[in-house]
C-alpha positions as CSV (number, residue, x, y, z in Angstrom):
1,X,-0.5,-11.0,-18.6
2,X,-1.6,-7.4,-17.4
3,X,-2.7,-8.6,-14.1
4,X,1.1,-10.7,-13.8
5,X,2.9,-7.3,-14.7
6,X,0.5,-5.9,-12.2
7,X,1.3,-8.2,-9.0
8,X,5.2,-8.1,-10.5
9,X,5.2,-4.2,-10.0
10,X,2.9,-4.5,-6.8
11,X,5.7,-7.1,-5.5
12,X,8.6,-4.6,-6.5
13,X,7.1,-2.1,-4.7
14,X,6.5,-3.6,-1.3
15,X,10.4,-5.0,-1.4
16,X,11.4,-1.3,-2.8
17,X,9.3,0.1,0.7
18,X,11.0,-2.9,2.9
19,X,14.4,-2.2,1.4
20,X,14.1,1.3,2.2
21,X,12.9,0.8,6.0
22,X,15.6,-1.7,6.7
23,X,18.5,0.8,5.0
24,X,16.8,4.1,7.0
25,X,17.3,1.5,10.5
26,X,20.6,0.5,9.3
27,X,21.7,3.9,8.9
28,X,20.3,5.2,12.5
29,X,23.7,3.4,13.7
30,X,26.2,5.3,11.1
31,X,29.8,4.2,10.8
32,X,31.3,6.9,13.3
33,X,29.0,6.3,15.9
34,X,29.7,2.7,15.4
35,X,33.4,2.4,15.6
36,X,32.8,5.4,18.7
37,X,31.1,3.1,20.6
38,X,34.1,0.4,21.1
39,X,36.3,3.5,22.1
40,X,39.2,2.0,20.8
41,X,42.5,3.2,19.1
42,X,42.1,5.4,15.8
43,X,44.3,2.6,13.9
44,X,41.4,0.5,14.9
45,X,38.4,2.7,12.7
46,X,39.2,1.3,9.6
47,X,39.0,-2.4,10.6
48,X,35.6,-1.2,12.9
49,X,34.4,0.5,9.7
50,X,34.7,-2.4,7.2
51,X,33.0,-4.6,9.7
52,X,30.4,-2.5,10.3
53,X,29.9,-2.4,6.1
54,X,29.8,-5.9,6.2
55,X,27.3,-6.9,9.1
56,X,25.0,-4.0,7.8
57,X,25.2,-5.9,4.1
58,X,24.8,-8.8,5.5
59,X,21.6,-7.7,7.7
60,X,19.8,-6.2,4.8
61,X,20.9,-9.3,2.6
62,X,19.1,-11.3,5.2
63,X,16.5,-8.9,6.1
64,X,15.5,-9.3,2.6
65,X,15.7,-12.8,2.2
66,X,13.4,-13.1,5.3
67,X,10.7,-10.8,3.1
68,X,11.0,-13.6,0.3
69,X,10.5,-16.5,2.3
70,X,7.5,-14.8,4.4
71,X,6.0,-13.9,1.7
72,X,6.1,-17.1,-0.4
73,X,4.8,-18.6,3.5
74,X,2.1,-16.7,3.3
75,X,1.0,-16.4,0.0
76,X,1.4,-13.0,-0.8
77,X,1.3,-13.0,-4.3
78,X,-2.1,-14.7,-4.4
79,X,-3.1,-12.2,-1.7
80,X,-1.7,-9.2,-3.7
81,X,-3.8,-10.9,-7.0
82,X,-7.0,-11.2,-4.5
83,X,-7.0,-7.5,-3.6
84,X,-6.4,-6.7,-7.2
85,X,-9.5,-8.1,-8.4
86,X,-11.5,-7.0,-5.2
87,X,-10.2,-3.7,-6.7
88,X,-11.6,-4.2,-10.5
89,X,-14.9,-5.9,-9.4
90,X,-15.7,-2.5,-7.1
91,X,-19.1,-1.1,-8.4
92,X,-18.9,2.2,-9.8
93,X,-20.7,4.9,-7.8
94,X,-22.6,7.5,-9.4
95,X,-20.0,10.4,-8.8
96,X,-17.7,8.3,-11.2
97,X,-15.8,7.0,-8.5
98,X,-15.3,3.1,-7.3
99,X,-16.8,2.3,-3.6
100,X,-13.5,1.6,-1.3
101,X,-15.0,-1.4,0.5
102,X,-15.2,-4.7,-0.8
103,X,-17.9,-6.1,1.7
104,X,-21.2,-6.5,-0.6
105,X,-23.1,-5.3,2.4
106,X,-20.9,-2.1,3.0
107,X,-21.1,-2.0,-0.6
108,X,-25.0,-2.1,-1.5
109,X,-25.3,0.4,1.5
110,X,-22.0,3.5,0.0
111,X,-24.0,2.6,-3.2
112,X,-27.2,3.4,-1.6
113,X,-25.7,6.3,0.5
114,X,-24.1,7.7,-2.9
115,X,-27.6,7.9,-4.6
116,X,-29.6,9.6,-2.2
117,X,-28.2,13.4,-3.7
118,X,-29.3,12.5,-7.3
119,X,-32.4,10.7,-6.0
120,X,-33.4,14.2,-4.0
121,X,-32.7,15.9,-7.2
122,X,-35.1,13.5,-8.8
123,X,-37.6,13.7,-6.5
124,X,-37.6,17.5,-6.8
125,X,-37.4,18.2,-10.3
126,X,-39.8,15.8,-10.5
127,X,-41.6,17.8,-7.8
128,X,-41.0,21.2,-10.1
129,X,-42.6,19.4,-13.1
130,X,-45.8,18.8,-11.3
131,X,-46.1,22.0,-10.0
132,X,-45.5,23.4,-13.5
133,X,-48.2,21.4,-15.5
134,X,-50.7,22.1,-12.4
135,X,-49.9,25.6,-12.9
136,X,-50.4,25.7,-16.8
């Protein structure tokens, strides 16, 4: 249930981010500049500007409706669940933080790279010990 809520918000906000880039296009051609362009007659604007409301509707309509179908094409929603458990299974380094790659290799080797500064503090206070009981 959490992991459906999770590729439901995931979903939401990939069609919130393409809704948004198709209005911020849209809107580079505003209504003035659109009914400028046919130079015509002032009585003209307001018959320019509804049709220029109802192609841009109708372009982020479809715009939209393309990002639906694409995604169901290309089985986006498995791909967002995929990447969601890539993202729960990464190990946990010993800063507290998860590795960001998913490659076991490139994984074994952050994981590796990640423990060398507590391994060198090993290594020397392991060092200091020594040194101490030789010195008592």
């Amino acid at each position: 249930l959490l992991l459906r809520q999770r590729l439901r918000m995931a979903k939401l906000q990939l069609t919130h981010l393409f809704a948004s880039s198709v209005d911020e296009a849209l809107g580079s051609c505003s209504e003035q500049a659109f009914c400028d362009g046919f130079n015509l007659p002032a009585e003209h604007a307001q018959v320019l500007a509804r049709a220029h409301q109802q192609a841009t509707d109708k372009l982020r309509g479809n715009a939209l409706a393309e990002l639906n179908l694409i995604s169901d094409e290309h089985g986006v929603d498995a791909a967002l669940g995929r990447l969601d458990s890539l993202k729960a299974e990464r190990p946990l380094l010993p800063d507290g933080s998860r590795c960001l790659v998913a490659a076991p290799k490139e994984s074994a080797l952050m994981l590796n790279e990640a423990a060398q500064p507590a391994r060198r503090r090993h290594v020397q206070a392991m060092r200091s010990a020594l040194e101490q009981a030789r010195g008592s």
